[in-house]
C-alpha positions in Angstrom: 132.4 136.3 140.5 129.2 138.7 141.3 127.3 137.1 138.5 128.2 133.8 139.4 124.7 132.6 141.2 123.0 134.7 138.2 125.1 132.0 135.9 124.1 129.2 138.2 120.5 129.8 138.1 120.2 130.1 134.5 122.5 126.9 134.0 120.2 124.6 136.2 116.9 126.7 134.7 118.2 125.3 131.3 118.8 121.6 132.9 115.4 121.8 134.1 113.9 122.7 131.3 115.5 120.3 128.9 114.4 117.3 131.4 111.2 118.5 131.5 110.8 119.0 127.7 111.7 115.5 127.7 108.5 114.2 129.1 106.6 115.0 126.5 105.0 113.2 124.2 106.5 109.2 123.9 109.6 108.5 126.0 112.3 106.4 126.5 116.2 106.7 127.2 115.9 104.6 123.9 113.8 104.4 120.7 111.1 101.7 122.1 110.1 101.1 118.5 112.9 100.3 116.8 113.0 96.5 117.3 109.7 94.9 117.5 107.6 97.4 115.1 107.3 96.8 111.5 106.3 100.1 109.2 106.8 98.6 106.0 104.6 95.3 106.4 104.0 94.9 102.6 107.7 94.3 102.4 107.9 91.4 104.7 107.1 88.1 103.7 105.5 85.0 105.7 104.7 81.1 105.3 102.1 79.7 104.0 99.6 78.5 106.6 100.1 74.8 107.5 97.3 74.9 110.1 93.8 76.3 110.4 91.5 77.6 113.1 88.2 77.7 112.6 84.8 77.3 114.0 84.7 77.1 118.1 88.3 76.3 119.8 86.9 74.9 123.4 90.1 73.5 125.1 93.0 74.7 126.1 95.1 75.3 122.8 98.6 76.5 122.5 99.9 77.9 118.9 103.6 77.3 118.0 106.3 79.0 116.4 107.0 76.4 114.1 103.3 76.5 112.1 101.5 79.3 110.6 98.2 79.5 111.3 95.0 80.6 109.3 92.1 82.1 111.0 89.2 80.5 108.3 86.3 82.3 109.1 85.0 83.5 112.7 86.9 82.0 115.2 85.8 82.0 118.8 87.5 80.7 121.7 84.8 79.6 124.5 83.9 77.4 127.9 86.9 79.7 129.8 89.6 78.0 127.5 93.2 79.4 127.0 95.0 80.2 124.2 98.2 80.4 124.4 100.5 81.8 121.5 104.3 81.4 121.3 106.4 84.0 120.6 107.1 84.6 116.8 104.0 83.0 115.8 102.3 84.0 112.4 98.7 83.6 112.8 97.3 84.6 109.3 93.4 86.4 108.6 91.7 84.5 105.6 90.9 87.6 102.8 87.5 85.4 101.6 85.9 84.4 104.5 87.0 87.9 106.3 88.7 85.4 109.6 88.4 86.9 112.9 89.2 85.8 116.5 87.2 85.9 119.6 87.6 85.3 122.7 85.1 85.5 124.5 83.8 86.0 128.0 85.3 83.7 130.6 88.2 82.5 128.3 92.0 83.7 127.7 94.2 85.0 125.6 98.2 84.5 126.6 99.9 86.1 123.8 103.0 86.8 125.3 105.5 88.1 122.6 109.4 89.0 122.9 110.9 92.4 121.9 112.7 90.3 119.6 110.0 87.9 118.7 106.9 89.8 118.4 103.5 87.5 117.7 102.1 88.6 114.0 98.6 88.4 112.8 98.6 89.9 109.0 96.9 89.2 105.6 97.0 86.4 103.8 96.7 88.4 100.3 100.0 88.1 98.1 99.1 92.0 98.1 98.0 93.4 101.1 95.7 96.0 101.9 93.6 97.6 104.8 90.4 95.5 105.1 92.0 92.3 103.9 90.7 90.0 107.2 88.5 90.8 110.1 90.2 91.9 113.5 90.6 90.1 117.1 87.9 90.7 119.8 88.2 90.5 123.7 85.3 90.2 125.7 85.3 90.6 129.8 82.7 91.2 132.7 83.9 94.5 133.8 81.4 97.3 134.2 80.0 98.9 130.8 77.7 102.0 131.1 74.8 100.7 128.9 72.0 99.4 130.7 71.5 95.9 132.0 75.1 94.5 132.6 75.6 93.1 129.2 75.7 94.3 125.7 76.4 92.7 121.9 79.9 92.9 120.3 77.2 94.5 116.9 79.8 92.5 114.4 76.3 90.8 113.2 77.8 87.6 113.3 76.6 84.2 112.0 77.1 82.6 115.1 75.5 79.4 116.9 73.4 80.1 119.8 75.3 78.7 122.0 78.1 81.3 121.7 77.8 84.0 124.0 79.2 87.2 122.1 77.9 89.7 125.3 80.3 91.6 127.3 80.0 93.6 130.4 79.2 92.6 133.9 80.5 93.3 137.5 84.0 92.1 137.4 86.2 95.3 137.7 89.5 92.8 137.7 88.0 91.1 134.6 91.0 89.2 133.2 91.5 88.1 129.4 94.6 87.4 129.6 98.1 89.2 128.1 98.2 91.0 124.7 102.2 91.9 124.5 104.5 92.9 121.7 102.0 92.1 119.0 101.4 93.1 115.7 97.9 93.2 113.9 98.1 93.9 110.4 96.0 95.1 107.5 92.6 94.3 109.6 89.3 95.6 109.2 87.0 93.6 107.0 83.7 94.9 106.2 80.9 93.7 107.8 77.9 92.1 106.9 75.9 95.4 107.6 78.1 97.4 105.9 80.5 98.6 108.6 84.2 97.7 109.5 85.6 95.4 111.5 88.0 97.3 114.3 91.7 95.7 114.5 91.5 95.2 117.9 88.3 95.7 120.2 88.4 95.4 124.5 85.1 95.1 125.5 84.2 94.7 129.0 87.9 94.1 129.7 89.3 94.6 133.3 92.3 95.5 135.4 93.9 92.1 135.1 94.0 92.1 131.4 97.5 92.9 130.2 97.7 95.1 127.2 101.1 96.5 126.1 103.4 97.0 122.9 101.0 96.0 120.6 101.1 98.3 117.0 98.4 98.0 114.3 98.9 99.2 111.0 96.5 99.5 108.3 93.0 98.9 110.0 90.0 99.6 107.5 88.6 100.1 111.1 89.2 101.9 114.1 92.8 100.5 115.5 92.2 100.5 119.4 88.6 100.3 120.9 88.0 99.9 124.1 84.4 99.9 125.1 83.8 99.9 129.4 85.8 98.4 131.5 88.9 99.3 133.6 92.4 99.0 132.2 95.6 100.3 131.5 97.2 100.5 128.1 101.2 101.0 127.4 103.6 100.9 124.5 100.7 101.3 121.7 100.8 101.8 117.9 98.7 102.6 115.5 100.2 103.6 111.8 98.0 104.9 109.3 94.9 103.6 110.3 91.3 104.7 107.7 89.3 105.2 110.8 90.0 105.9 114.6 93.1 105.1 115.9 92.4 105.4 120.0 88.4 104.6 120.3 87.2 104.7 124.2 83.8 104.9 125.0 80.6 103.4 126.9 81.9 104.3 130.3 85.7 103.0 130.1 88.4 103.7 132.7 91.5 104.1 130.7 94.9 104.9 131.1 96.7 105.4 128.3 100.8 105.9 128.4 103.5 106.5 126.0 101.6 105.3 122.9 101.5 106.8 119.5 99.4 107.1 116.5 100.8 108.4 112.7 98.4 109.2 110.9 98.0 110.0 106.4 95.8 112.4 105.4 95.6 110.0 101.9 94.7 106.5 103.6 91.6 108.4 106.4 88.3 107.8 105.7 85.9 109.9 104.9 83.3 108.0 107.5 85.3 110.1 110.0 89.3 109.6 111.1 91.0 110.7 114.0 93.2 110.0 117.0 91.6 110.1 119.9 87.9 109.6 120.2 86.4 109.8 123.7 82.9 109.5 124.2 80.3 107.6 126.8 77.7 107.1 124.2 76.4 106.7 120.2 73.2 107.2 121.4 72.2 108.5 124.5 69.4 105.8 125.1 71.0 103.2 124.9 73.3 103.9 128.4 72.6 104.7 131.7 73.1 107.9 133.3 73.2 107.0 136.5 76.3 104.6 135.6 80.3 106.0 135.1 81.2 108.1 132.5 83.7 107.7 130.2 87.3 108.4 131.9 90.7 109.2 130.4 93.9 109.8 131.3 96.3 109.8 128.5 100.2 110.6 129.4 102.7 111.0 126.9 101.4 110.4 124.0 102.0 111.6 120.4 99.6 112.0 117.8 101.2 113.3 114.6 99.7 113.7 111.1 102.7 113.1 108.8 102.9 115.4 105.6 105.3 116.6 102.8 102.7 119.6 102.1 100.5 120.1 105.4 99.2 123.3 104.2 97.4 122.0 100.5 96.4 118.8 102.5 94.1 121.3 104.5 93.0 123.4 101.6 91.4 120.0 100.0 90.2 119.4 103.3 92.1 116.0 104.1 93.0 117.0 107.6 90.9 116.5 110.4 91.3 116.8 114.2 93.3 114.8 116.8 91.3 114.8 119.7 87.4 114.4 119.5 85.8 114.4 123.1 82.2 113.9 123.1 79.3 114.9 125.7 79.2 113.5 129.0 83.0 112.0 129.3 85.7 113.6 130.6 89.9 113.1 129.3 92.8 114.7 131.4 95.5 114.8 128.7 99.0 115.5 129.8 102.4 116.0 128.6 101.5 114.8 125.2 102.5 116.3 121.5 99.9 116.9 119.0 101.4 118.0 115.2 100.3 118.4 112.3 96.0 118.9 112.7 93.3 121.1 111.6 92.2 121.6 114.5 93.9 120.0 117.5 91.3 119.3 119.3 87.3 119.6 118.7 84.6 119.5 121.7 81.6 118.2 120.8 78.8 121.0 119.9 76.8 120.1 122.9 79.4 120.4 125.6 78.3 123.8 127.5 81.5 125.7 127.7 81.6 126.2 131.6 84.1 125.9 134.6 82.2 122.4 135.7 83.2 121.0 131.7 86.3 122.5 131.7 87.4 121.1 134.6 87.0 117.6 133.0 88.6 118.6 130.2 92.3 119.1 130.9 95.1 119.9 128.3 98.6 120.4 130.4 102.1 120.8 129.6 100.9 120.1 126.2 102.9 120.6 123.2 100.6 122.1 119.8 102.5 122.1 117.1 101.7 122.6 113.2 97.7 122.7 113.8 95.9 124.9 111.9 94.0 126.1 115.2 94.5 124.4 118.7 90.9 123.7 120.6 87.7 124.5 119.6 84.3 123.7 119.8 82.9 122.2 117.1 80.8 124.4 114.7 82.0 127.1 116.5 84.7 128.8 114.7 85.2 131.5 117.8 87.6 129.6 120.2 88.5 132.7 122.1 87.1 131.6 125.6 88.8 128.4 124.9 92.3 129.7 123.7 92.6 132.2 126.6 91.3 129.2 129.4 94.1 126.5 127.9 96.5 129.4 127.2 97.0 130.6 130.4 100.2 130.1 131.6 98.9 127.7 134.7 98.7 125.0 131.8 102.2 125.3 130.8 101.4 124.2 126.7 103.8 125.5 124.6 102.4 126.3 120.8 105.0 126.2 117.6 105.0 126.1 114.4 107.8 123.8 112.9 108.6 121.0 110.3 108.4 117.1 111.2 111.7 117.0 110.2 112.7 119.8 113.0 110.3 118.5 115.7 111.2 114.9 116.3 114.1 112.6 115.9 113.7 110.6 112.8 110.3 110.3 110.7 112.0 109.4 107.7 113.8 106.4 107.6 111.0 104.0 107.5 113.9 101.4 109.2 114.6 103.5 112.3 111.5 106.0 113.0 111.9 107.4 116.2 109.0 109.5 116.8 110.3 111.4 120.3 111.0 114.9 120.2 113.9 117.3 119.3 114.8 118.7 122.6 117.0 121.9 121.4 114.1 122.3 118.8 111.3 122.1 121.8 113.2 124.4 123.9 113.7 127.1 120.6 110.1 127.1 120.7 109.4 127.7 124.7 112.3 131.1 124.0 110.3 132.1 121.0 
């Protein structure tokens, strides 16, 4: 009986540790995604549209579940109208005249979906691709870093002059409305100047502003952005997206919990592809200084590069990073997964590598696994001061090296993906 306590201890240190292993990256005492997602959307088939939506909607407007909708060309929704959406609704993106929605400052969006009746906007192509129809854009007055209190959505629109496309203002409670168990598919027209449209771009959005369980898949652009502001963001897909899949920048205020991106090394653009992008600025003139910075927290989330041959895939250079934090913004990054990278995470060059930086950089009870190098600065192929400041055991980031297959729950089966973690495989790597 001597070495009873001994047993004890080691029985509740295992406990402990398998409770806490299972915080990281997305949670749930169930697999969250496995109703109201859809991975294989080229296999699902919809109505054709027996209503359209076009030109300026200036009322209040509700969609039903008994039409499918077109969006025929750029769509805004003005003059502080709602629009409500039902649950189930198909609202369709028009391939030839690239349809988009806006809703603009001072109106609302109530698209209020069900777990089991999630609100679909997808292509109207017979076969779909990414690009095929523009992307839906929310515009607040909450606080943007740029100077003046108002700024251009830069979609180069060919709009009427009496549509106000600026975002930004004082409003830190800006509401737009609801954005809930929503899918956006195939999204991410070009543009008249030659860029992409983004799936789905916040801009100016505020506190009020619900936004959670919403997936994109195939974006030619950037999945999430979120440009200033001050919100909180739950539940959140984005599957093999060309460009970005988490975009935050011009002095945002974003939490960002239990989301997840996938991303192909085949389907990323060579424009530049990644996870997570934070930054305050493009271009330093065009924001002010004296304004917030850009300010993330991001809490369990997974950011996985899925591969059948990681290795050759970053040979031929097709694997990027996850993370991508730029000058002047900070991102405290917690409890999250990243697998599967080359490397995890890249500083921007012109980040001075110091205690003041570092202490708005924060990686902890991180887990790295797969990545052909963890966090590094970028041109800099020397990450000792980094490995040794991240690595030190005050962090608590565990580092492994193990198949997709081994590492979470079910990647596989396209009908049941369940992208949370193996805990006997996470705690294998913590006794290693």
């Amino acid at each position: 009986m001597k070495h009873l306590p001994k047993i004890v201890s080691i029985f509740l240190l295992f406990i402990g540790s398998a409770l806490a292993q299972q915080e990281k990256g997305i949670i749930g005492n169930n697999n969250w995604l496995s109703s109201w997602t859809e991975f294989r959307p080229d296999l699902v088939e919809y109505n054709e549209a027996n209503e359209i939506l076009t030109g300026i909607i200036s009322t209040d407007t509700k969609l039903l579940k008994r039409n499918t909708y077109m969006l025929l060309g750029d769509v805004f929704v003005t003059d502080g109208a709602v629009l409500t959406i039902e649950p189930g609704t198909v609202i369709i993106g028009d391939f030839k005249t690239k349809g988009s929605l806006t809703i603009t400052k001072g109106a609302t969006i109530i698209a209020n979906g069900l777990e089991t009746d999630p609100i679909i906007f997808t292509s109207n192509r017979s076969v779909k691709k990414a690009g095929d129809w523009g992307g839906i854009i929310i515009l607040g007055d909450a606080p943007i870093n740029t100077y003046g209190n108002g700024a251009l959505t830069g979609y180069n629109f060919a709009t009427d002059a009496s549509i106000d496309i600026s975002y930004g203002g004082e409003n830190i409670e800006s509401n737009a409305g609801i954005l809930r168990y929503v899918r956006i598919e195939y999204a991410g027209k070009r543009t008249r100047d030659g860029d992409n449209f983004n799936a789905l771009l916040l801009a100016g959005v505020g506190t009020e502003t619900t936004i959670d369980n919403v997936m994109v898949s195939y974006s030619a652009g950037n999945s999430f952005d979120v440009y200033g502001g001050e919100l909180y963001l739950e539940k959140l897909v984005s599957y093999k997206s060309n460009r970005i899949d988490y975009n935050l920048n011009y002095g945002t205020q974003c939490n960002l919990f239990n989301s997840l991106a996938v991303r192909s090394s085949y389907v990323s653009s060579s424009k530049g592809s990644r996870c997570l992008n934070i930054a305050s600025y493009d271009k330093g003139e065009d924001v002010s200084f004296v304004k917030q910075e850009t300010a993330v927290t991001a809490l369990n989330l997974t950011l996985v590069n899925v591969s059948d041959d990681l290795d050759y895939e970053i040979k031929l250079n097709l694997v990027k990073e996850a993370v991508f934090i730029g000058n002047d913004a900070s991102l405290s990054m917690k409890e999250s997964v990243i697998s599967g990278f080359s490397p995890a995470v890249l500083i921007d060059n012109s980040v001075r590598v110091n205690n003041e930086n570092l202490k708005k950089i924060i990686f902890q009870k991180m887990y790295f696994n797969n990545c052909n190098g963890n966090i590094f600065k970028e041109y800099n192929n020397n990450n000792e001061d980094l490995e040794n400041w991240y690595g030190n055991s005050s962090f608590f980031n565990v580092y492994s090296k193990g198949l997709d297959s081994e590492t979470f729950i079910d990647i596989k089966n396209e009908n049941r993906l369940d992208f949370r973690l193996r805990i006997n495989k996470i705690l294998a790597s913590n006794i290693d």
